[in-house]
N, CA, C and O atoms as a GROMACS GRO file, in nm:
protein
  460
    1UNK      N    1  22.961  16.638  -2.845
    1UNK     CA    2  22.912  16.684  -2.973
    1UNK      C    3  22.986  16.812  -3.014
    1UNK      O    4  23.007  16.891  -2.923
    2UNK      N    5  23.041  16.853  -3.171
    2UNK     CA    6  23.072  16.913  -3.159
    2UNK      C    7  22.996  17.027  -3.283
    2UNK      O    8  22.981  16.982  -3.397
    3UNK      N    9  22.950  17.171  -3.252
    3UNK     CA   10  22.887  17.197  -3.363
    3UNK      C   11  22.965  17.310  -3.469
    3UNK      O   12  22.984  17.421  -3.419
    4UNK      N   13  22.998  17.296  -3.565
    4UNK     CA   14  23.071  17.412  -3.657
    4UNK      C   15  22.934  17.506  -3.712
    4UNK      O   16  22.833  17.460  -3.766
    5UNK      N   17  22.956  17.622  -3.689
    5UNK     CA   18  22.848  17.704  -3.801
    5UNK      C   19  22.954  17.774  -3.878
    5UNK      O   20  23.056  17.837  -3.852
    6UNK      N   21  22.885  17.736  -3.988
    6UNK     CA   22  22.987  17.744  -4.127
    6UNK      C   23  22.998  17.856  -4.203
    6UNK      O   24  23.074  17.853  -4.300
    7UNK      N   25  22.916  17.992  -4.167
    7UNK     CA   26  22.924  18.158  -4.128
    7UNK      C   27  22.999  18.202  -4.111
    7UNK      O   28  23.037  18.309  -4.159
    8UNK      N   29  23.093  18.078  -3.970
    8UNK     CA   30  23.188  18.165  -3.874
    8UNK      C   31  23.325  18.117  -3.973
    8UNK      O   32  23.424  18.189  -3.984
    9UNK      N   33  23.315  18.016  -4.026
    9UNK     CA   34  23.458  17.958  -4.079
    9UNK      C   35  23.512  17.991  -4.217
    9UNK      O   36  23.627  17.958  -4.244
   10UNK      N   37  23.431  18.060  -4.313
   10UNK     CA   38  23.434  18.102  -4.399
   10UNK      C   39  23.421  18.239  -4.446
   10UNK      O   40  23.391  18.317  -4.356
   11UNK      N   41  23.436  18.300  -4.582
   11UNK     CA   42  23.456  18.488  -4.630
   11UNK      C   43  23.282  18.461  -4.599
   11UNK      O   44  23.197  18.372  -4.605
   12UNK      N   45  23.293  18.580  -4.569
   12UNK     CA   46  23.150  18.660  -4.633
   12UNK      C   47  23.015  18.601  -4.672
   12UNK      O   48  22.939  18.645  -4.759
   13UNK      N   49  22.992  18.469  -4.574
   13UNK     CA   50  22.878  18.388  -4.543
   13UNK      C   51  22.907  18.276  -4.674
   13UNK      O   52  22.819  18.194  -4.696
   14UNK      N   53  23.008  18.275  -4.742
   14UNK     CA   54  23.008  18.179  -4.853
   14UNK      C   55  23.087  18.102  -4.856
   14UNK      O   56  23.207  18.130  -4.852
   15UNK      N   57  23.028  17.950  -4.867
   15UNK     CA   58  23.101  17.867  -4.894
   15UNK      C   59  23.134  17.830  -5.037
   15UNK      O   60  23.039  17.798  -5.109
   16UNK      N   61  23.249  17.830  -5.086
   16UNK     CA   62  23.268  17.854  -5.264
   16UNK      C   63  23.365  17.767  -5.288
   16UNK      O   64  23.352  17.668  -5.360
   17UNK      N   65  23.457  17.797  -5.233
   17UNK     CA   66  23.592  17.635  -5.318
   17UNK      C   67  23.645  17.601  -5.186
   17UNK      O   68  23.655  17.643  -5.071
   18UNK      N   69  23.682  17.478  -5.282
   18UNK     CA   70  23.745  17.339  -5.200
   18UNK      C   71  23.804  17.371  -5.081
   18UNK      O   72  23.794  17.307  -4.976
   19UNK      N   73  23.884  17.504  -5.106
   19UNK     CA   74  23.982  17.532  -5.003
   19UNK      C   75  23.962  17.559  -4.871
   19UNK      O   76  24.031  17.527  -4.774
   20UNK      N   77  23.815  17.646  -4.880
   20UNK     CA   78  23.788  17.719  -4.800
   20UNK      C   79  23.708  17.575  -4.716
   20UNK      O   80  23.691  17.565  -4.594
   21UNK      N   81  23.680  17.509  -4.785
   21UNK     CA   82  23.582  17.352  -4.707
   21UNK      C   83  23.697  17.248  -4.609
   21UNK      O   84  23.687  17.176  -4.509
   22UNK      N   85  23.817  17.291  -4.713
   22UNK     CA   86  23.937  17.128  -4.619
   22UNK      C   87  23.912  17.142  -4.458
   22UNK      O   88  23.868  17.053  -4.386
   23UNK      N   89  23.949  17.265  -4.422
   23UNK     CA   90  23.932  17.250  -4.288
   23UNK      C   91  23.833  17.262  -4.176
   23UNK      O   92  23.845  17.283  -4.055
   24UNK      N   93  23.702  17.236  -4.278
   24UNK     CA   94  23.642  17.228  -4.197
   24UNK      C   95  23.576  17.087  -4.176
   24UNK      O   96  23.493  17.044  -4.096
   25UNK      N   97  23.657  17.024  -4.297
   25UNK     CA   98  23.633  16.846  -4.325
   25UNK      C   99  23.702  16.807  -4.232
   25UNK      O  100  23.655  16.726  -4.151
   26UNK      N  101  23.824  16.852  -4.222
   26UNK     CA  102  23.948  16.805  -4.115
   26UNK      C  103  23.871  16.799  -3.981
   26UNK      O  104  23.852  16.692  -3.924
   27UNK      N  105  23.833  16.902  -3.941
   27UNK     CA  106  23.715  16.890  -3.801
   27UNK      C  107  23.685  16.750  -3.777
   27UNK      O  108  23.736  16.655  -3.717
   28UNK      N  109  23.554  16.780  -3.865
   28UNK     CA  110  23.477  16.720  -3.857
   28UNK      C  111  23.517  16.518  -3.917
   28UNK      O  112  23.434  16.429  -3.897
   29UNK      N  113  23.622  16.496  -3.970
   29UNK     CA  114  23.636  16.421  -3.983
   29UNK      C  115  23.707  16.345  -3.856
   29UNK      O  116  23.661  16.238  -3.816
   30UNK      N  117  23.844  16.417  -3.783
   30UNK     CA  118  23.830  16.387  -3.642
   30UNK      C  119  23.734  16.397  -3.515
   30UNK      O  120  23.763  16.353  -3.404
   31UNK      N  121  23.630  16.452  -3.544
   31UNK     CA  122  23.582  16.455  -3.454
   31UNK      C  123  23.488  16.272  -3.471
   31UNK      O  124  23.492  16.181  -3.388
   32UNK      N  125  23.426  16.274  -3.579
   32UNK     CA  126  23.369  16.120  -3.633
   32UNK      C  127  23.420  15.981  -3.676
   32UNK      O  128  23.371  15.871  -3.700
   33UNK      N  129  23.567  16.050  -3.674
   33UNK     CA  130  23.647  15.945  -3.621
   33UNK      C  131  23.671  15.891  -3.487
   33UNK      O  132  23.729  15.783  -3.486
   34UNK      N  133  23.639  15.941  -3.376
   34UNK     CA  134  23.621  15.922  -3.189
   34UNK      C  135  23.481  15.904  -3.196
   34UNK      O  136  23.437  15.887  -3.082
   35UNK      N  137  23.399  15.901  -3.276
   35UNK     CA  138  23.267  15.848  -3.249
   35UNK      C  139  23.194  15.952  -3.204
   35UNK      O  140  23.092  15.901  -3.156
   36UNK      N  141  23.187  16.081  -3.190
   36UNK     CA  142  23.168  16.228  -3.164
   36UNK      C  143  23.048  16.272  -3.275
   36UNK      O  144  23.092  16.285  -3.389
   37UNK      N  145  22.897  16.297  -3.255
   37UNK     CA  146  22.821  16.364  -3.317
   37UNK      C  147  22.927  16.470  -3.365
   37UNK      O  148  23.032  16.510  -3.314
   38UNK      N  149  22.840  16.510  -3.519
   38UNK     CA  150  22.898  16.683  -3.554
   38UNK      C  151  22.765  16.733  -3.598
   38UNK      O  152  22.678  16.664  -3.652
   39UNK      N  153  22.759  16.856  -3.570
   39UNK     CA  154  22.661  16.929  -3.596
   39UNK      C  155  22.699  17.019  -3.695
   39UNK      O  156  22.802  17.082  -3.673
   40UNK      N  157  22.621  17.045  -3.829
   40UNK     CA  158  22.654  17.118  -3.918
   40UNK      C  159  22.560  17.261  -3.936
   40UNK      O  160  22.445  17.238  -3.972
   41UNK      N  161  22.598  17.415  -3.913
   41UNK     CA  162  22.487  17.484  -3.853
   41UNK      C  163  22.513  17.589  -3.989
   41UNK      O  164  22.622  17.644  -4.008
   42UNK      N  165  22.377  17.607  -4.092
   42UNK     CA  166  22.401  17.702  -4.198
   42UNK      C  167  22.340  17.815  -4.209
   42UNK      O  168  22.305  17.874  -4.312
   43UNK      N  169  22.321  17.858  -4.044
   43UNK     CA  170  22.275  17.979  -4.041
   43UNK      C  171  22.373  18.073  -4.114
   43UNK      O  172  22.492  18.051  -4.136
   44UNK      N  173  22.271  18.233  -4.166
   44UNK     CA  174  22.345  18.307  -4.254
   44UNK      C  175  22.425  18.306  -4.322
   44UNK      O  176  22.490  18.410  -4.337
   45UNK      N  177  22.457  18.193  -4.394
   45UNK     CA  178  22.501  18.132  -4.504
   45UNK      C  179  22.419  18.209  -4.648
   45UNK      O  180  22.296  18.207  -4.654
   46UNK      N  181  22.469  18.248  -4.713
   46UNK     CA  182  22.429  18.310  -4.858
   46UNK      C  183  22.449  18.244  -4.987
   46UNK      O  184  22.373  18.236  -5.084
   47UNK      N  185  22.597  18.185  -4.964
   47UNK     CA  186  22.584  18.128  -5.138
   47UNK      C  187  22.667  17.960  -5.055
   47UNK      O  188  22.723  17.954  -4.946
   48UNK      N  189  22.651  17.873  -5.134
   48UNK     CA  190  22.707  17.750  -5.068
   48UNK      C  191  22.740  17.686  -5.233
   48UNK      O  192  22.656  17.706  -5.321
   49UNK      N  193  22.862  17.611  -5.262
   49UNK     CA  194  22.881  17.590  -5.380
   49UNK      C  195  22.861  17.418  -5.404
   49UNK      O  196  22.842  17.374  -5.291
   50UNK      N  197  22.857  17.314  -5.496
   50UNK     CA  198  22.858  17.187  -5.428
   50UNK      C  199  23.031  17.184  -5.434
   50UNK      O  200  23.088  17.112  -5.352
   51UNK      N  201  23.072  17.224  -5.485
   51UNK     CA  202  23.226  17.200  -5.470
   51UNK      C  203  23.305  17.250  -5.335
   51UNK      O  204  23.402  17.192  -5.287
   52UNK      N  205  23.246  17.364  -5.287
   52UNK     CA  206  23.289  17.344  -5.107
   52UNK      C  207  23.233  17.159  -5.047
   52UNK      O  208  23.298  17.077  -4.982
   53UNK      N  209  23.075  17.149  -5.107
   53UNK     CA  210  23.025  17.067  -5.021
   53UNK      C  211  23.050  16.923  -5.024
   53UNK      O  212  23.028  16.851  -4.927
   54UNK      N  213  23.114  16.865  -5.176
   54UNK     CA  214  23.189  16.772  -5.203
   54UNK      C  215  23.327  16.765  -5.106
   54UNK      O  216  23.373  16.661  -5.060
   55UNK      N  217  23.366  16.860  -5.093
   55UNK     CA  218  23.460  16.881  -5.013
   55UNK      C  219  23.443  16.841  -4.820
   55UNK      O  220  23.502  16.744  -4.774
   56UNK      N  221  23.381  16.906  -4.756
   56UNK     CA  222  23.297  16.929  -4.637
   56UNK      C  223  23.236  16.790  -4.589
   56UNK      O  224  23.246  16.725  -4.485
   57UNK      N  225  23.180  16.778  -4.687
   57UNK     CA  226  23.083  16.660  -4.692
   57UNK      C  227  23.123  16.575  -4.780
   57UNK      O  228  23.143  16.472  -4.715
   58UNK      N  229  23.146  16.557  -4.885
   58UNK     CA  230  23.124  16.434  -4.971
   58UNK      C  231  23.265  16.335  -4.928
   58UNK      O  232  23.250  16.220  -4.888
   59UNK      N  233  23.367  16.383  -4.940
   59UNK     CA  234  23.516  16.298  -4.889
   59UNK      C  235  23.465  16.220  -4.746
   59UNK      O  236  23.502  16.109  -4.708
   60UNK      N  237  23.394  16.289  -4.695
   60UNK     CA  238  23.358  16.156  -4.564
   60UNK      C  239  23.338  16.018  -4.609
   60UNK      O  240  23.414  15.932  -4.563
   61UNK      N  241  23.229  15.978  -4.710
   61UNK     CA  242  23.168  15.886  -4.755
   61UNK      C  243  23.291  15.801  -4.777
   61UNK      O  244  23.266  15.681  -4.772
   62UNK      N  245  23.434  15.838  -4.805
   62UNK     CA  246  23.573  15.766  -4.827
   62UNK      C  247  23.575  15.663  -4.708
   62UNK      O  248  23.578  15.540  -4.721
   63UNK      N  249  23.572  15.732  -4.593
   63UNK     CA  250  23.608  15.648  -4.456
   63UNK      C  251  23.473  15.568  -4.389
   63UNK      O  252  23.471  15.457  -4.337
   64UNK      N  253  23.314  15.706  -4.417
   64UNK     CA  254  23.237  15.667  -4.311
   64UNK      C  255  23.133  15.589  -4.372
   64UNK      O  256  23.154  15.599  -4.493
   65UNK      N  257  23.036  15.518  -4.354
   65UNK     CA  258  22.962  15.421  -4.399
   65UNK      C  259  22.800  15.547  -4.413
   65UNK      O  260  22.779  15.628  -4.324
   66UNK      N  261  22.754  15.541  -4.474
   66UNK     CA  262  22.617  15.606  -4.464
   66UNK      C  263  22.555  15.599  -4.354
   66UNK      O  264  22.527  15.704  -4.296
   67UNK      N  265  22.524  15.492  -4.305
   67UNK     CA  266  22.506  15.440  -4.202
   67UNK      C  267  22.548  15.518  -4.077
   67UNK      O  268  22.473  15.570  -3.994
   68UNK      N  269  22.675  15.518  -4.080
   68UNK     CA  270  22.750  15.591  -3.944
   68UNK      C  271  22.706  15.758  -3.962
   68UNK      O  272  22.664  15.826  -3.868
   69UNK      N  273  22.726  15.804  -4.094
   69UNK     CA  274  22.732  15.966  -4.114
   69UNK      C  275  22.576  15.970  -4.109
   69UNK      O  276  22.530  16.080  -4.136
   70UNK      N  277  22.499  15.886  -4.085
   70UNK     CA  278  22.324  15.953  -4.069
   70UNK      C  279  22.348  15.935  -3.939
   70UNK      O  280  22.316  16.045  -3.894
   71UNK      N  281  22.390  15.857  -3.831
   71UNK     CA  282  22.417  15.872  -3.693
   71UNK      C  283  22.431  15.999  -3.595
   71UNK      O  284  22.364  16.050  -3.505
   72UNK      N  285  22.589  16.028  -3.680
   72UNK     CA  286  22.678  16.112  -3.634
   72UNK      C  287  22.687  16.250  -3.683
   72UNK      O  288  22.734  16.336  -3.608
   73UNK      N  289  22.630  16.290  -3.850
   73UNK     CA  290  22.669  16.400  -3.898
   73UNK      C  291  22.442  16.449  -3.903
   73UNK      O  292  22.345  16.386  -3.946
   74UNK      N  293  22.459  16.599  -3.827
   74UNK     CA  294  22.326  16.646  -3.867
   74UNK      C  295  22.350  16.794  -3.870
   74UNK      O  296  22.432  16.857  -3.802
   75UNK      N  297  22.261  16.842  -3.963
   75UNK     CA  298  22.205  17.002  -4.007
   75UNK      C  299  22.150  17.056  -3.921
   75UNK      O  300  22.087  16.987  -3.841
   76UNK      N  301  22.154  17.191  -3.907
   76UNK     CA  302  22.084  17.306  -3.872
   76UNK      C  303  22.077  17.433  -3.992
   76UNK      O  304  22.167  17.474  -4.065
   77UNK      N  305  21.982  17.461  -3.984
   77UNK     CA  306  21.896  17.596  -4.052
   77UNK      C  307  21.953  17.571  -4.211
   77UNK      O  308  22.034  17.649  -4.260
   78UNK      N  309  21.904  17.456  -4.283
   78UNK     CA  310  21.906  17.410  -4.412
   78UNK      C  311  21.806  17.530  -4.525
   78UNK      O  312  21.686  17.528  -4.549
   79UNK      N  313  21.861  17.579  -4.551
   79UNK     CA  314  21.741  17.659  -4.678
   79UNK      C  315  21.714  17.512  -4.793
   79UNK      O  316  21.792  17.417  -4.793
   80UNK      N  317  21.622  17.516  -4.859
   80UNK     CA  318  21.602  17.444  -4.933
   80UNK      C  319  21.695  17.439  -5.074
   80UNK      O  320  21.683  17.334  -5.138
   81UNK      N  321  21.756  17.507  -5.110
   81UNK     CA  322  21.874  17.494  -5.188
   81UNK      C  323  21.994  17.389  -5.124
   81UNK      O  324  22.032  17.284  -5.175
   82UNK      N  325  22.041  17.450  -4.995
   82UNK     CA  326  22.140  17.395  -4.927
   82UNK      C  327  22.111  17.270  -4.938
   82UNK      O  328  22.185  17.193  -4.998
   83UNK      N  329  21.993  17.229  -4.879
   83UNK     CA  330  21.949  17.078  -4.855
   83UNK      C  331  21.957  16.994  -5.000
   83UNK      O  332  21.967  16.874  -5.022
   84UNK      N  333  21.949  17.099  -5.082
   84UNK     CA  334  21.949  16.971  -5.193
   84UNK      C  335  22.096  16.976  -5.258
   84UNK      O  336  22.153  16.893  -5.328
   85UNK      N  337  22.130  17.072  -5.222
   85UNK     CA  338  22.301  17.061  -5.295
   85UNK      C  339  22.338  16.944  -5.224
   85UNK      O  340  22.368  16.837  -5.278
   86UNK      N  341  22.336  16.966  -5.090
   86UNK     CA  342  22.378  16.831  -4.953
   86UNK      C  343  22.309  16.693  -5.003
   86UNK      O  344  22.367  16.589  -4.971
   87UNK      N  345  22.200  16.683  -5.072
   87UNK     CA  346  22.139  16.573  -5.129
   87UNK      C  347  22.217  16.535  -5.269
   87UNK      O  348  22.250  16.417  -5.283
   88UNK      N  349  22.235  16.592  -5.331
   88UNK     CA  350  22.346  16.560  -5.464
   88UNK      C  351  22.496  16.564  -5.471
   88UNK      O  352  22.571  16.558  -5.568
   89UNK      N  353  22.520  16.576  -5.337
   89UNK     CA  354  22.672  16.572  -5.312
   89UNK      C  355  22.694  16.480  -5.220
   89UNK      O  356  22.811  16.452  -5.196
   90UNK      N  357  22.589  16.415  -5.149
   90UNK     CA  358  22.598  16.242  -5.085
   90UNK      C  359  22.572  16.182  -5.159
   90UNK      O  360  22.634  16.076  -5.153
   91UNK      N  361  22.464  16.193  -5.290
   91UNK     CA  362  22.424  16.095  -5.331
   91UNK      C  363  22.540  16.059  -5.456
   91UNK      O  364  22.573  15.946  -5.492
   92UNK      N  365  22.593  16.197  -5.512
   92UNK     CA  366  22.705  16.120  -5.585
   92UNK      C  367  22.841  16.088  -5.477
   92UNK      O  368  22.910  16.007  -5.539
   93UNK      N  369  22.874  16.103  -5.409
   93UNK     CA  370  22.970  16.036  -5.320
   93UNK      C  371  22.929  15.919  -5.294
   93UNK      O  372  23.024  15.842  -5.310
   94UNK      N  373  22.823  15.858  -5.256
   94UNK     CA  374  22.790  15.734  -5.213
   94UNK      C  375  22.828  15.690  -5.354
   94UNK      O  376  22.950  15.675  -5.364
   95UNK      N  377  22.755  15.663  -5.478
   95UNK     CA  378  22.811  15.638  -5.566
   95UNK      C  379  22.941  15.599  -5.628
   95UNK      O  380  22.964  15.492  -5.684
   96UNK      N  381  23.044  15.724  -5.608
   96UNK     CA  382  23.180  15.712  -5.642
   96UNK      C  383  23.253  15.594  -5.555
   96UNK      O  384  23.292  15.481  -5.585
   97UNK      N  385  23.253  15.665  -5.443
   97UNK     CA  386  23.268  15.584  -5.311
   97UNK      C  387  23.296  15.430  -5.323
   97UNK      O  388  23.399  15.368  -5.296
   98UNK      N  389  23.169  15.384  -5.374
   98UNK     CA  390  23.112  15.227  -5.408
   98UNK      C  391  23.251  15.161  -5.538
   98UNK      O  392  23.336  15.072  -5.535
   99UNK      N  393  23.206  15.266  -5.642
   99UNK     CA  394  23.312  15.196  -5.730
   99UNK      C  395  23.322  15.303  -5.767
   99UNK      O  396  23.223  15.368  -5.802
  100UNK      N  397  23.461  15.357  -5.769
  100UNK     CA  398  23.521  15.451  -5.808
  100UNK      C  399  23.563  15.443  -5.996
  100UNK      O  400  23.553  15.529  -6.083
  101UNK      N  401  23.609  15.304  -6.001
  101UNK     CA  402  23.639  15.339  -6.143
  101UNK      C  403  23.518  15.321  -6.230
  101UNK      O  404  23.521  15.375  -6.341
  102UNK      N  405  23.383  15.232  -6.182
  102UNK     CA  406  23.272  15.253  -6.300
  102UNK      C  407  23.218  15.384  -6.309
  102UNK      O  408  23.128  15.423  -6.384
  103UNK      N  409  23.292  15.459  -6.212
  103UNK     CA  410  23.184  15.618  -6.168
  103UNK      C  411  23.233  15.660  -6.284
  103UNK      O  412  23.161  15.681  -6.382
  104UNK      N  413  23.419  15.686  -6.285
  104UNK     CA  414  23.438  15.774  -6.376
  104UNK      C  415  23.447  15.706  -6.526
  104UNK      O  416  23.468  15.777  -6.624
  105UNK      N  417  23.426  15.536  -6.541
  105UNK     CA  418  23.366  15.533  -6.691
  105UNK      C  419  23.263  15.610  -6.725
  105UNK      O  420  23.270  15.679  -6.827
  106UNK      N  421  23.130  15.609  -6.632
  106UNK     CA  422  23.035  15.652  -6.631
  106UNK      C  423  23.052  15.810  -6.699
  106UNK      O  424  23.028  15.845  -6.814
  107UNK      N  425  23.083  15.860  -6.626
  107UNK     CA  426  23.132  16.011  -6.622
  107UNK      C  427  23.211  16.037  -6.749
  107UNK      O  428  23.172  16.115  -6.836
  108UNK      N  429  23.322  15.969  -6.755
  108UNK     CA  430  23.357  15.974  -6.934
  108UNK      C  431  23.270  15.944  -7.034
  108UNK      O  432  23.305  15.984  -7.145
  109UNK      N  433  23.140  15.870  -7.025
  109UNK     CA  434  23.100  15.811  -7.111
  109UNK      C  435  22.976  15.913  -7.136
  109UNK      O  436  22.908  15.914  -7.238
  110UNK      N  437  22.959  15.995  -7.026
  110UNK     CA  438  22.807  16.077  -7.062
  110UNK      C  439  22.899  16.208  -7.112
  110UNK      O  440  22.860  16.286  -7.199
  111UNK      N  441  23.002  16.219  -7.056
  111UNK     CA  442  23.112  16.360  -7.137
  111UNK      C  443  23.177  16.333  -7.310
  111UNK      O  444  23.153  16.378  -7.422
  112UNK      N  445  23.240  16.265  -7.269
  112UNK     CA  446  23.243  16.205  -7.445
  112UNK      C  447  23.207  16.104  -7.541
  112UNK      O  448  23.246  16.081  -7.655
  113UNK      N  449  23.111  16.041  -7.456
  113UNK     CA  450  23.030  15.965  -7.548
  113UNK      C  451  23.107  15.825  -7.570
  113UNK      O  452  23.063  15.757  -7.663
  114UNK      N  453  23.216  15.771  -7.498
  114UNK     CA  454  23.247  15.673  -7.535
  114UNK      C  455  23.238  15.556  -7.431
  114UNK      O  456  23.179  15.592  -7.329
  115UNK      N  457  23.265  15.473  -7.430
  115UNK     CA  458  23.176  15.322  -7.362
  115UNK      C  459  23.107  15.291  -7.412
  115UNK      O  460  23.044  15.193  -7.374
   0.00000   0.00000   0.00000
């Protein structure tokens, strides 16, 4: 098992852009690729963005089945914000994931109104 606390890998307890998330996707994506629990730990964590967490988290849903990432991928010390950013950043990944191009009709169509 391997556990990242995401405090230690990032500025100043915040997780904020993409950039600062790749490598900690990279981890964790080899590690759940060998079939390896990951433990995700958000102690003293302050601000968490969904765009780190799309990042971190949501690009898994590319390779791993829901299925496998409720197995293999689990939380520690979730504030109730965190938990729901983590809830709207699987739930639109599962989504995209599925069909990528009705997502982003979708997505064009509630932005400019057309479809």
């Amino acid at each position: 098992m391997m556990k990242i606390t995401i405090a230690d890998e990032v500025t100043l307890n915040q997780g904020v852009t993409p950039e600062e998330g790749r490598p900690i996707s990279e981890r964790i994506y080899a590690s759940l690729k060998e079939g390896k629990p990951v433990v995700l730990d958000f102690d003293r964590m302050q601000l968490i963005t969904t765009a780190f967490l799309n990042v971190v988290i949501g690009t898994l849903y590319k390779d791993f089945s829901s299925e496998d990432l409720k197995k293999l991928l689990s939380f520690e010390n979730l504030t109730e914000g965190i938990a729901m950013r983590i809830k709207r950043v699987t739930d639109n990944a599962k989504l995209f994931y599925e069909n990528p191009e009705q997502f982003q009709k979708n997505v064009d169509s509630a932005i400019y109104g057309n479809g």
